[in-house]
GUMI-843330 format. One record per residue (C-alpha): residue number from 1; residue in one letter; x, y, z. Coordinates in Angstrom, 2 decimals, always signed. Layout:
<nodes>
NODE num residu       x       y       z
NODE NUM      A       X       Y       Z
...
</nodes>
This chain:
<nodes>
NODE num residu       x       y       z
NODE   1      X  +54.15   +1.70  +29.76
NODE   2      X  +53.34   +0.22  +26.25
NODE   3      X  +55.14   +3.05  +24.67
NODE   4      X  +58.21   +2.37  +26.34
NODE   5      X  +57.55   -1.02  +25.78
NODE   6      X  +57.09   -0.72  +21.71
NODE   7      X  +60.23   +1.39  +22.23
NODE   8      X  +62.53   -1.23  +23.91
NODE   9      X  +62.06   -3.46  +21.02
NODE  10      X  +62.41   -1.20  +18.24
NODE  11      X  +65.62   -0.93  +19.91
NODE  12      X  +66.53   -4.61  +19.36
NODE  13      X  +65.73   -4.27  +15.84
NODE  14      X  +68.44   -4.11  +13.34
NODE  15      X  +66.96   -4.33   +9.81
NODE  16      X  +64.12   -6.92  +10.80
NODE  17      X  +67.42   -8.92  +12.36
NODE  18      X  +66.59   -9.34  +16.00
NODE  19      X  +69.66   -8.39  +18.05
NODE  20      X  +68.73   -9.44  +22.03
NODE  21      X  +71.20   -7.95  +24.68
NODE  22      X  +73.88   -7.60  +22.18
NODE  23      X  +74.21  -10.88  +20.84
NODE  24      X  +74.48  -11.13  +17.10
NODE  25      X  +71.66  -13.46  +15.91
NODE  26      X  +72.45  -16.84  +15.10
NODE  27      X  +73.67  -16.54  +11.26
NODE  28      X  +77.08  -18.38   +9.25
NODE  29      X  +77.58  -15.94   +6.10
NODE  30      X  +80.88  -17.72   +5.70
NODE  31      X  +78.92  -20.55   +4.48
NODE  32      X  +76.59  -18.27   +2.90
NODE  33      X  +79.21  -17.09   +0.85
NODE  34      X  +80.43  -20.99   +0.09
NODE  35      X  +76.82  -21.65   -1.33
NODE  36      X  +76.59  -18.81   -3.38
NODE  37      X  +80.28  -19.27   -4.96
NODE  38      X  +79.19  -22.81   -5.21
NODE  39      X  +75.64  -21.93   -7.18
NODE  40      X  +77.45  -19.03   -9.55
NODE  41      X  +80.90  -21.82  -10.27
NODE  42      X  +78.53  -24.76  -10.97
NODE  43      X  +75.25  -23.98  -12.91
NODE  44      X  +73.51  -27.49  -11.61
NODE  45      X  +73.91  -27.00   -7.94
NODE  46      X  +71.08  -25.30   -7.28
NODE  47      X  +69.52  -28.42   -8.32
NODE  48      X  +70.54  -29.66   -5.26
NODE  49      X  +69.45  -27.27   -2.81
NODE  50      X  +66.43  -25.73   -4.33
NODE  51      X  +64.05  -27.55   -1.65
NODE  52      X  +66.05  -26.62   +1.06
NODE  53      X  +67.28  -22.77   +1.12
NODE  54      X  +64.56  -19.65   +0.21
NODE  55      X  +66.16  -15.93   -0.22
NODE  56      X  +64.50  -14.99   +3.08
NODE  57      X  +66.68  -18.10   +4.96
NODE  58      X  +69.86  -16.29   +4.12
NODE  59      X  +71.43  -13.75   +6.92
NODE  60      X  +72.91  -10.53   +4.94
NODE  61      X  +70.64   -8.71   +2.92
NODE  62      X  +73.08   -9.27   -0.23
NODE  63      X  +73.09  -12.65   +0.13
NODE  64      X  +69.53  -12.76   -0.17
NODE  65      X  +69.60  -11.15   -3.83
NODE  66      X  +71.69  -12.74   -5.12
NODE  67      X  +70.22  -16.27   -4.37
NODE  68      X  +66.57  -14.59   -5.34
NODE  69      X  +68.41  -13.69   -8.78
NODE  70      X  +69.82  -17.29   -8.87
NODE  71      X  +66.63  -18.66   -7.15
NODE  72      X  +64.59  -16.92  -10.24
NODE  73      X  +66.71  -17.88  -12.96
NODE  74      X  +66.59  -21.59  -11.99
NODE  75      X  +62.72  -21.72  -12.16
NODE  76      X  +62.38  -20.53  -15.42
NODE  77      X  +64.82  -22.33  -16.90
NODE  78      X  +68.05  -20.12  -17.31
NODE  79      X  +71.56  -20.78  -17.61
NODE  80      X  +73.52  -19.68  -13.99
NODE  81      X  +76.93  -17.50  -14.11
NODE  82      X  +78.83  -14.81  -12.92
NODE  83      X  +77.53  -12.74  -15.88
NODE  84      X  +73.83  -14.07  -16.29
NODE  85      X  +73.09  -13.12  -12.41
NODE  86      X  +74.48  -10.00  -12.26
NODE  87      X  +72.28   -8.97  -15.53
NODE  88      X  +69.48  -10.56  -13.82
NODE  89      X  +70.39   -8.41  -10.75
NODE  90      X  +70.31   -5.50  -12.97
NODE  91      X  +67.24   -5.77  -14.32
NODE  92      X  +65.56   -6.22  -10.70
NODE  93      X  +67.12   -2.81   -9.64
NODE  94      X  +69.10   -5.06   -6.62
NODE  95      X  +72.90   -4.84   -7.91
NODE  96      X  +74.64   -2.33   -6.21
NODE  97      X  +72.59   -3.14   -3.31
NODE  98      X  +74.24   -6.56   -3.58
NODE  99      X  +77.87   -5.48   -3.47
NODE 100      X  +77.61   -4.84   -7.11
NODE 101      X  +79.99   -6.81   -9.85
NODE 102      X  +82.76   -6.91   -7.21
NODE 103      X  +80.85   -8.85   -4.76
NODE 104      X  +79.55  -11.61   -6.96
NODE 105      X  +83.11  -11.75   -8.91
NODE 106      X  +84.75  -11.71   -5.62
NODE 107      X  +82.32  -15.05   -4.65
NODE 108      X  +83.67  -16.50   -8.00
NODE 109      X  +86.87  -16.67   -7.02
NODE 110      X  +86.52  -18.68   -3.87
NODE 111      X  +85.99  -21.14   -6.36
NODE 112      X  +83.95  -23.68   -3.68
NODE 113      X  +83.16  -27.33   -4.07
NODE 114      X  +79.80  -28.24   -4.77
NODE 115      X  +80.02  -31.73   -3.35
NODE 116      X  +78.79  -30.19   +0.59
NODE 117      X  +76.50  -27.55   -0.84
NODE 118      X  +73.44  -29.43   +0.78
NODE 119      X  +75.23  -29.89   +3.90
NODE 120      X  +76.37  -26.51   +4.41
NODE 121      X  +72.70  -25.23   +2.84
NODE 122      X  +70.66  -27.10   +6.24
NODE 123      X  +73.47  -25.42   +8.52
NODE 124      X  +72.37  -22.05   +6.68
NODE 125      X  +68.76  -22.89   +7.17
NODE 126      X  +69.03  -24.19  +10.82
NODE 127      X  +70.29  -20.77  +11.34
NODE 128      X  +67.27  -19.22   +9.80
NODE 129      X  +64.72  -21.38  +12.09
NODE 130      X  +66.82  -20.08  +15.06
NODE 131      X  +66.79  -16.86  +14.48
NODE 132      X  +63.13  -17.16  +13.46
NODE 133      X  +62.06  -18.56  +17.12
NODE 134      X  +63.95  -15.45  +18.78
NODE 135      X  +62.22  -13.32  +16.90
NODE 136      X  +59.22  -15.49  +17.48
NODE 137      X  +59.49  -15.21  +21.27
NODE 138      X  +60.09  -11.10  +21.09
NODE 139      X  +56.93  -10.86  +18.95
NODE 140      X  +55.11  -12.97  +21.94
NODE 141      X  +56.17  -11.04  +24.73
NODE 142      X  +55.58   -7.51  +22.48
NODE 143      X  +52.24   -8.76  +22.17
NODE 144      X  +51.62   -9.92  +25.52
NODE 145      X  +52.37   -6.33  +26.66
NODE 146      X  +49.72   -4.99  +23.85
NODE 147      X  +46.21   -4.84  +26.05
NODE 148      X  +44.42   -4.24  +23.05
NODE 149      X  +44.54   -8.35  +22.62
NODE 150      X  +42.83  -10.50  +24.43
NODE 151      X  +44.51  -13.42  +25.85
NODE 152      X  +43.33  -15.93  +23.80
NODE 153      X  +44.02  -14.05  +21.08
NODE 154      X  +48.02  -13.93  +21.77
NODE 155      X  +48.48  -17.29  +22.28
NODE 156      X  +46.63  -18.15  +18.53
NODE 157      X  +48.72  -15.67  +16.83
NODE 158      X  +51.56  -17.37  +18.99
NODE 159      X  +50.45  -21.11  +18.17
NODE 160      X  +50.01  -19.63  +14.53
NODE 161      X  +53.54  -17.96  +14.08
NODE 162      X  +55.19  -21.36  +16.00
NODE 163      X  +53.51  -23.65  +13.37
NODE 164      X  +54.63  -21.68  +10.47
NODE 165      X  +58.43  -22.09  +11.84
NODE 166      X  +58.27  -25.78  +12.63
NODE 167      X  +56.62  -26.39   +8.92
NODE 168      X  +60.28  -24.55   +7.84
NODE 169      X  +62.01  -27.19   +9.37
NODE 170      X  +60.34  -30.08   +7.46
NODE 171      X  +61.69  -30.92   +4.82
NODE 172      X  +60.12  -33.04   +2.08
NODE 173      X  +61.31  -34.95   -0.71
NODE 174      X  +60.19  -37.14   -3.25
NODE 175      X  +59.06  -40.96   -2.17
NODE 176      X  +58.38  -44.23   -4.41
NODE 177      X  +55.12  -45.38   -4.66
NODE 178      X  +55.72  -48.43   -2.16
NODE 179      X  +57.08  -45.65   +0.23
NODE 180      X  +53.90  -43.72   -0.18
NODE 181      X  +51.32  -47.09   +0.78
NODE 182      X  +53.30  -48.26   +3.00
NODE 183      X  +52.58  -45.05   +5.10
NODE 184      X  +49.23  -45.07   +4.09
NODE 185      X  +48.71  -48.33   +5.49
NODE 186      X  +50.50  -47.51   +9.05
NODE 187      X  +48.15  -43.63   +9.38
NODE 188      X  +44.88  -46.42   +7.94
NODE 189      X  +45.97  -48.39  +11.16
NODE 190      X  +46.55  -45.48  +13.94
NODE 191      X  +44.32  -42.56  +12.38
NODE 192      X  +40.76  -44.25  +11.36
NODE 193      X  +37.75  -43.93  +13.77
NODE 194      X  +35.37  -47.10  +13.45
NODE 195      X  +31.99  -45.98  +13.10
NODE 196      X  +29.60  -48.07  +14.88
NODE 197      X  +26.00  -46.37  +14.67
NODE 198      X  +23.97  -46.69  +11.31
NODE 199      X  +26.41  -44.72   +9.54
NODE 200      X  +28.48  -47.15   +8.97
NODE 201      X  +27.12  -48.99   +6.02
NODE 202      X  +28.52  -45.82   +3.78
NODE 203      X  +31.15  -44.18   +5.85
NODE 204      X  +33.59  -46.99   +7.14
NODE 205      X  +35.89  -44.66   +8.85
NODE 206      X  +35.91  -41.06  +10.13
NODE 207      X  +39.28  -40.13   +8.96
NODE 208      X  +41.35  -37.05  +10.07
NODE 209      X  +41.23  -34.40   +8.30
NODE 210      X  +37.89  -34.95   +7.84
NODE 211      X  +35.26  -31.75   +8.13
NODE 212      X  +32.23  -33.64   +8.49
NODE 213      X  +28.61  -31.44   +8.56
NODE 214      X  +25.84  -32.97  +10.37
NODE 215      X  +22.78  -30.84   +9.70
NODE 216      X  +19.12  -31.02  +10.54
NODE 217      X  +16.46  -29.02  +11.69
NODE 218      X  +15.87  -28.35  +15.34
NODE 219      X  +14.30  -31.95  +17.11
NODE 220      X  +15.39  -33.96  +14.58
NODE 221      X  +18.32  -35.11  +17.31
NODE 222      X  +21.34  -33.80  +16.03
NODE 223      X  +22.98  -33.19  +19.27
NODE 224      X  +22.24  -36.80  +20.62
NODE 225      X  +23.97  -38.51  +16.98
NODE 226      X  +26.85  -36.30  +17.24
NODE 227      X  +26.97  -37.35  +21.12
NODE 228      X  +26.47  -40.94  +20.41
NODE 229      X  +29.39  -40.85  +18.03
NODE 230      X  +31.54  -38.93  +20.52
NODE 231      X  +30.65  -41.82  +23.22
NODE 232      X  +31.60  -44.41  +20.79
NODE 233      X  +34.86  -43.22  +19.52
NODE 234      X  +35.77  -42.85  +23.68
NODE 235      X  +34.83  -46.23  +23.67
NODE 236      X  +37.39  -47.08  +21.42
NODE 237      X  +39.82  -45.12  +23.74
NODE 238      X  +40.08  -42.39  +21.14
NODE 239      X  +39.96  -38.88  +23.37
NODE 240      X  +37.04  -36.28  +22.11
NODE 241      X  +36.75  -33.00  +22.28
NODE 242      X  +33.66  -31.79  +22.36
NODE 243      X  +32.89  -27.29  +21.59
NODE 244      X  +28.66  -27.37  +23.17
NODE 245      X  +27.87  -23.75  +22.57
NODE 246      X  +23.92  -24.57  +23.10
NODE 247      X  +24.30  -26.40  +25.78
NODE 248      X  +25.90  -26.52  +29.44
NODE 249      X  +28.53  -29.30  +30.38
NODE 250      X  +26.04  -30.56  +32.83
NODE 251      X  +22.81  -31.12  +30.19
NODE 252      X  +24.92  -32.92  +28.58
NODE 253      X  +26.30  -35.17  +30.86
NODE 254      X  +22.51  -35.67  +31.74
NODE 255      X  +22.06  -36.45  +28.02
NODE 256      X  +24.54  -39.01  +28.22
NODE 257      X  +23.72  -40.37  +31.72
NODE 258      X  +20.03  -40.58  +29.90
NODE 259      X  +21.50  -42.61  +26.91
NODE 260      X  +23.01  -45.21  +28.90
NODE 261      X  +19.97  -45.83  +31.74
NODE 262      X  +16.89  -44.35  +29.48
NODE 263      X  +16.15  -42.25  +32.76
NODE 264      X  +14.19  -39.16  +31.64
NODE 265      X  +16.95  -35.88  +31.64
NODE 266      X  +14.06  -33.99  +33.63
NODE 267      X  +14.47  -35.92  +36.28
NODE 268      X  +18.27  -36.51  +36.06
NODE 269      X  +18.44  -32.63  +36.12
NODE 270      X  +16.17  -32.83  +39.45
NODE 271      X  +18.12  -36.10  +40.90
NODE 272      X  +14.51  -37.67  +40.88
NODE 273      X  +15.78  -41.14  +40.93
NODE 274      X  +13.58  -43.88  +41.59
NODE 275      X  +14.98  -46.91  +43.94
NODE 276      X  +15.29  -49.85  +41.67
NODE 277      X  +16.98  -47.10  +38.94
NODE 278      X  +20.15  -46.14  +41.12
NODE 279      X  +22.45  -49.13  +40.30
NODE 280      X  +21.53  -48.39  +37.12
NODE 281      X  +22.68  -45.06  +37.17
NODE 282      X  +25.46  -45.86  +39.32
NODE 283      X  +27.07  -48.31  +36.70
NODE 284      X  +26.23  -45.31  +34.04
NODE 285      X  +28.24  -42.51  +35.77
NODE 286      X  +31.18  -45.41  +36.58
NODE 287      X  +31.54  -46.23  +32.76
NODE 288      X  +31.35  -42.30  +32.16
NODE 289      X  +33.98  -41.97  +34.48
NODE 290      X  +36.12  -43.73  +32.06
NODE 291      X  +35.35  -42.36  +28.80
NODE 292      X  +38.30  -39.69  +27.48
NODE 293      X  +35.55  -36.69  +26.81
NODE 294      X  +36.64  -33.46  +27.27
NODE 295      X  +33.77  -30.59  +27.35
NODE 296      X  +34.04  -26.72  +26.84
NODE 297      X  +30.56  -25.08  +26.91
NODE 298      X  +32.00  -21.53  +26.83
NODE 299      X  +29.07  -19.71  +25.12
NODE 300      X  +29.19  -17.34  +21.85
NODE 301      X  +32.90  -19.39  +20.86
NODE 302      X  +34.60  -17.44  +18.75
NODE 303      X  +37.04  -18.75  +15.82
NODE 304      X  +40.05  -17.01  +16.89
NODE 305      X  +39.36  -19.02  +20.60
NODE 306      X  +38.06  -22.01  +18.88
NODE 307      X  +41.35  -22.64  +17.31
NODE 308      X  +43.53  -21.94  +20.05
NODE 309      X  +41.54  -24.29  +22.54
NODE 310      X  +41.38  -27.23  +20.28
NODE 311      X  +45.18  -26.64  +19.71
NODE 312      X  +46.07  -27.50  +23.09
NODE 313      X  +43.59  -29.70  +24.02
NODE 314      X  +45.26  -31.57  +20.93
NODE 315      X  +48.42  -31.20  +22.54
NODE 316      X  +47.32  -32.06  +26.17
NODE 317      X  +44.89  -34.89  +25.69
NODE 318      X  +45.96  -36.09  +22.41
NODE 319      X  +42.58  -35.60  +21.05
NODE 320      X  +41.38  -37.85  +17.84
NODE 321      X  +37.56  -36.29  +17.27
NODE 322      X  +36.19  -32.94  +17.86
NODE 323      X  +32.70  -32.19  +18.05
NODE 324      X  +31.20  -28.92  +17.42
NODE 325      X  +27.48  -27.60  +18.58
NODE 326      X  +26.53  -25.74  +16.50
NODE 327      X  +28.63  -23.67  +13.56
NODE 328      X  +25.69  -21.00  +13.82
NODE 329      X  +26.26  -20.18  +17.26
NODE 330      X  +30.12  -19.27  +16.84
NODE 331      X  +31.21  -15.77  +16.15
NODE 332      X  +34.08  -14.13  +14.17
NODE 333      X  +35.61  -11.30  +16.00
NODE 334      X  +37.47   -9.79  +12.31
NODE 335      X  +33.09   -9.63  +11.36
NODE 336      X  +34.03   -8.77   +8.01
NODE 337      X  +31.14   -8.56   +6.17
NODE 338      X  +27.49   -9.74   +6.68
NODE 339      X  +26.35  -13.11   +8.55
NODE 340      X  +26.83  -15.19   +5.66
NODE 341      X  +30.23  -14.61   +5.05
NODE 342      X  +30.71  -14.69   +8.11
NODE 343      X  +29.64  -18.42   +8.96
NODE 344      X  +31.97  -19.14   +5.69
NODE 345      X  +35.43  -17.68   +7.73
NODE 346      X  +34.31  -20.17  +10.26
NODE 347      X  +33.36  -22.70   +7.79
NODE 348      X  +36.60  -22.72   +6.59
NODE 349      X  +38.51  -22.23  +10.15
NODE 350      X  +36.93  -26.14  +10.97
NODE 351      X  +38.36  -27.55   +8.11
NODE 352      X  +41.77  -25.60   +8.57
NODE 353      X  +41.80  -26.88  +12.21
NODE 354      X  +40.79  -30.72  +11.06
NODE 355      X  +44.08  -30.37   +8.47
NODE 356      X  +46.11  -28.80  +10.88
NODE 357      X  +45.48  -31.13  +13.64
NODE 358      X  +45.22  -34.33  +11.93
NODE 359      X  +41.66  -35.26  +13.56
NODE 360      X  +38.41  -35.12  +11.66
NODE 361      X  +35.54  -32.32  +13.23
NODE 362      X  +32.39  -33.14  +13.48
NODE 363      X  +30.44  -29.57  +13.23
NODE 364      X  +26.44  -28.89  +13.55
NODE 365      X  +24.47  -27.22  +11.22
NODE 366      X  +20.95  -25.72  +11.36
NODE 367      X  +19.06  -26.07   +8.14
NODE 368      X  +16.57  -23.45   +6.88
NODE 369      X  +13.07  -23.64   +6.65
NODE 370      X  +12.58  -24.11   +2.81
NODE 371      X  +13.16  -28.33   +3.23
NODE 372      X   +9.87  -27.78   +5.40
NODE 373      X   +7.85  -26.13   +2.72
NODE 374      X   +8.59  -29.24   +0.37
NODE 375      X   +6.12  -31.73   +0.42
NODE 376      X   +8.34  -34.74   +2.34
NODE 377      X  +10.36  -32.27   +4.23
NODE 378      X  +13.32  -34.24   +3.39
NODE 379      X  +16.30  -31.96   +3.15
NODE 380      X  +18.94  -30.97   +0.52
NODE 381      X  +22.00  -29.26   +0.22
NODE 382      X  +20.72  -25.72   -0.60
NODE 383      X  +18.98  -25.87   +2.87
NODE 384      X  +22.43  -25.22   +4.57
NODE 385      X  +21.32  -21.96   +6.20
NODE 386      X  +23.24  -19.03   +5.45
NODE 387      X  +26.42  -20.31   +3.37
NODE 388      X  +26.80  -22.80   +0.47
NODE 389      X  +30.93  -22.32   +1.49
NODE 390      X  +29.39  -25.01   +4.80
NODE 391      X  +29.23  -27.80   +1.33
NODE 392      X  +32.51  -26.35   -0.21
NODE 393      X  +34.77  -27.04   +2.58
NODE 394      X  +32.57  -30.37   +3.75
NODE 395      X  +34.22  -33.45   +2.88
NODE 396      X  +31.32  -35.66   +4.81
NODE 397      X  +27.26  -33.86   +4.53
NODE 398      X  +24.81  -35.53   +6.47
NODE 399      X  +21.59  -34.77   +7.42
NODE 400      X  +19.27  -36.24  +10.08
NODE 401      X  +15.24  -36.72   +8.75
NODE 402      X  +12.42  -38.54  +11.02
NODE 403      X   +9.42  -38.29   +8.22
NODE 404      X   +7.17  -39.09  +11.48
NODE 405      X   +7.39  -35.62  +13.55
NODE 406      X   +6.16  -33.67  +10.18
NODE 407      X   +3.40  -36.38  +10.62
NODE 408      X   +4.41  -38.41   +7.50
NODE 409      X   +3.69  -42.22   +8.43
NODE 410      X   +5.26  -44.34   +5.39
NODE 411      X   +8.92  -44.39   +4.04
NODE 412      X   +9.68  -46.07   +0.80
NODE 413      X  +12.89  -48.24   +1.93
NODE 414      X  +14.77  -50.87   -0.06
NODE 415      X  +11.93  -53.42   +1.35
NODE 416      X   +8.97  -51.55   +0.22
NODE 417      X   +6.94  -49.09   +1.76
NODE 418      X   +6.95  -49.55   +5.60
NODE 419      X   +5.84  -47.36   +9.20
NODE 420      X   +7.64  -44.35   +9.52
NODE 421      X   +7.15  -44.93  +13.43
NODE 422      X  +10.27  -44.34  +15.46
NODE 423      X  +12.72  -43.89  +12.09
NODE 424      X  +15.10  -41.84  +11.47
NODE 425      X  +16.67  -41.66   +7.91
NODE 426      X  +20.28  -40.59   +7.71
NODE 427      X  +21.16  -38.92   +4.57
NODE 428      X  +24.84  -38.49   +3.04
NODE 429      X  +24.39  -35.90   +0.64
NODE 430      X  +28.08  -35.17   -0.06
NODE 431      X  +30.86  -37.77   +0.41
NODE 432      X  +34.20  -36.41   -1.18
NODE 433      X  +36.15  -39.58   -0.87
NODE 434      X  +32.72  -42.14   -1.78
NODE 435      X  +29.39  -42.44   -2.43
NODE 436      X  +26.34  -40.26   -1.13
NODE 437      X  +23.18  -42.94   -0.30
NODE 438      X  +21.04  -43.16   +2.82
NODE 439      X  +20.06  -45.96   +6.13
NODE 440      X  +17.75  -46.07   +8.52
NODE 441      X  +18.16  -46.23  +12.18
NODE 442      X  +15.54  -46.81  +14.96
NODE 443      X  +15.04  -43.59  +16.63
NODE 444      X  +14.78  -44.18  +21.01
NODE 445      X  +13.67  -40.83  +21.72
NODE 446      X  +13.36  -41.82  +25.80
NODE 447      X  +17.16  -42.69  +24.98
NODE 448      X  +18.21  -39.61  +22.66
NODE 449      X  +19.82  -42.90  +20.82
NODE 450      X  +19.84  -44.17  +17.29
NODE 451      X  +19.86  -47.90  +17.19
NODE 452      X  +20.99  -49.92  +14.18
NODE 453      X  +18.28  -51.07  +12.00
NODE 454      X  +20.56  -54.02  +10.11
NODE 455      X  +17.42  -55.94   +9.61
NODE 456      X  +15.05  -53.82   +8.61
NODE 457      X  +17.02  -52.86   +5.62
NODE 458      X  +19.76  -52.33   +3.69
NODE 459      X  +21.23  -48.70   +3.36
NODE 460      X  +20.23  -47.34   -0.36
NODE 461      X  +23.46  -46.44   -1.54
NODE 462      X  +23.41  -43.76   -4.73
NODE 463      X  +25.95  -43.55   -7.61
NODE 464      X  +28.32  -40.46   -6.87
</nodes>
């Protein structure tokens, strides 16, 4: 069956030009052959078309020289004729391929008008993006047939190959300075997350495409910050998405049912709930109810999946924050190489998605043992287990500290020295777009919250 299958399509191949049930792909070469008359009759046309048309957009194979030749000529610097290309044409071994002398001569002599060469250049590359979906949707369906893929894995080389034709049909151009902050100032208004816990005394905003790391080691609460901040943003109607591959769906509804009542998640995972605590938890589940939080806690999450799911929950739920627990726990099904360049493909994949999406990610990170073998435990940035690409591609590094479970009882804050008793220091160690510093934040362990600590002291903010 797949043999046939690979067969019936190399049937509908002509040259890498799909041809579907005998219909010519879409294609205008008569307007081909007005640009290219146009480029070789007036040497500064190209200027106007060299953001718009590539060789590849261009249906007949000669056509596609000879604008390379021109196309190659133009960026470094060279005068454009008749007898300039065809040298160039020459030299690249691509002339009598291209019709030879005749052909480009014969172009000559239509003699076009430059003043529609950029309208008749987006006809010629409208063509180009149609052609490019059919071929995009035989490709698909050739693939779907393929059992060797998993399913997951067709639609991200689907989602992949569709993103790569609608970036061909944006085209940019060049924009005045008052253009340029006046958009900033509308995405500042639609795209920045408030940040409401302690964090916000150095990092105002999450901002897409933020990759932010939040690293500790294991009890220091990492899962409950990342949560809290998930809650939060819903609370400001901003729709989370939220990759758990440590825990189930239901511990962590538990962890947030035990955030908002301070009920014990033992005995919300037994239903052990005292009398006088079930309005309580009533109200809790209520406001949950309303909160845009979407959960996957498919175990073992691998990159290729990873991308694909946040795709179209991005697309479904228009989601503005995505949470990932932890980066250690995903897997990368091309494995090439050992662990540690491993965890950097998936390093990288987060911050890919957070660009390609528009929405910052939020990603866990264990640390290694060597902060504990220091004398404060307080961690750095060489503790990021396993990859020092985590820091490349971070924009935002912070790591969770509570001096008092290595059984350390003072911190030296902005006030003086002071109890380390139910404090939690949370350190920016890397802030691309500000300043690294730290602030402390009452730990409520019965709560798996982190409660403001505005005046206790002010966050220690270090010169970046």
């Amino acid at each position: 069956m797949k043999k046939n299958n690979t067969q019936f399509y190399s049937q509908h191949l002509n040259n890498g030009l799909m041809i579907n049930h005998g219909k010519i792909p879409p294609q205008a070469t008569d307007l081909e052959q007005t640009v290219l008359s146009a480029l070789l009759s007036d040497s500064q046309a190209i200027i106007e078309i060299s953001d718009i048309l590539t060789p590849e957009m261009f249906y007949k194979e000669e056509h596609k020289n000879i604008f390379g030749a021109i196309q190659s000529m133009f960026n470094a610097g060279k005068s454009i004729d008749l007898l300039t290309v065809t040298d160039k044409l020459q030299e690249i071994g691509k002339l009598e391929e291209s019709g030879g002398f005749y052909t480009l001569n014969k172009l000559l002599g239509m003699v076009a008008n430059s003043s529609h060469i950029v309208d008749h250049s987006l006809i010629i590359r409208q063509k180009f993006i149609r052609r490019e979906m059919i071929n995009l949707s035989m490709q698909t369906a050739q693939n779907a047939y393929d059992e060797t893929f998993e399913d997951l894995e067709v639609l991200a080389m689907h989602e992949r190959d569709l993103e790569k034709v609608s970036n061909a049909s944006v085209i940019t151009s060049e924009k005045s300075l008052s253009q340029i902050m006046r958009q900033m100032r509308n995405k500042e208004k639609k795209s920045g997350i408030p940040v409401k816990n302690a964090l916000r005394d150095i990092v105002a905003n999450l901002s897409a495409p933020d990759l932010i790391i939040l690293a500790a080691r294991p009890a220091m609460g990492k899962t409950a910050f990342a949560m809290q901040i998930a809650m939060e943003c819903a609370e400001y109607d901003v729709p989370v998405m939220v990759f758990s591959l440590e825990m189930s769906e239901s511990q962590l509804v538990n962890r947030m049912k035990n955030r908002l009542t301070g009920i014990p998640v033992k005995r919300l995972e037994a239903d052990n709930i005292y009398r006088e605590e079930a309005e309580n938890l009533l109200n809790a589940e209520v406001k949950l109810d309303t909160l845009p939080i979407f959960i996957d806690d498919t175990a073992g999450l691998s990159l290729t999946d990873f991308k694909s799911k946040a795709a179209r929950c991005k697309r479904k739920n228009k989601i503005g924050l995505i949470v990932v627990d932890y980066i250690q726990l995903m897997s990368n099904k091309s494995k090439n190489g050992n662990r540690e360049q491993e965890i950097s493909e998936i390093s990288r994949g987060l911050k890919i998605v957070a660009k390609n999406l528009g929405v910052p990610v939020i990603a866990l990170s264990q640390l290694s043992r060597k902060c504990e073998e220091r004398g404060d435990k307080k961690p750095m940035l060489s503790d990021l287990r396993e990859s020092g690409a985590i820091e490349q591609d971070a924009d935002i590094v912070t790591f969770l500290y509570r001096p008092e479970y290595y059984g350390i009882e003072t911190i030296e804050t902005n006030e003086g020295t002071q109890s380390s008793a139910g404090i939690a220091e949370i350190i920016v160690a890397k802030y691309r777009q500000g300043s690294t510093g730290s602030c402390f934040s009452i730990f409520e362990g019965d709560k798996m919250n982190f409660k403001d600590l505005l005046t206790f002291t002010k966050p220690k903010i270090d010169a970046f």
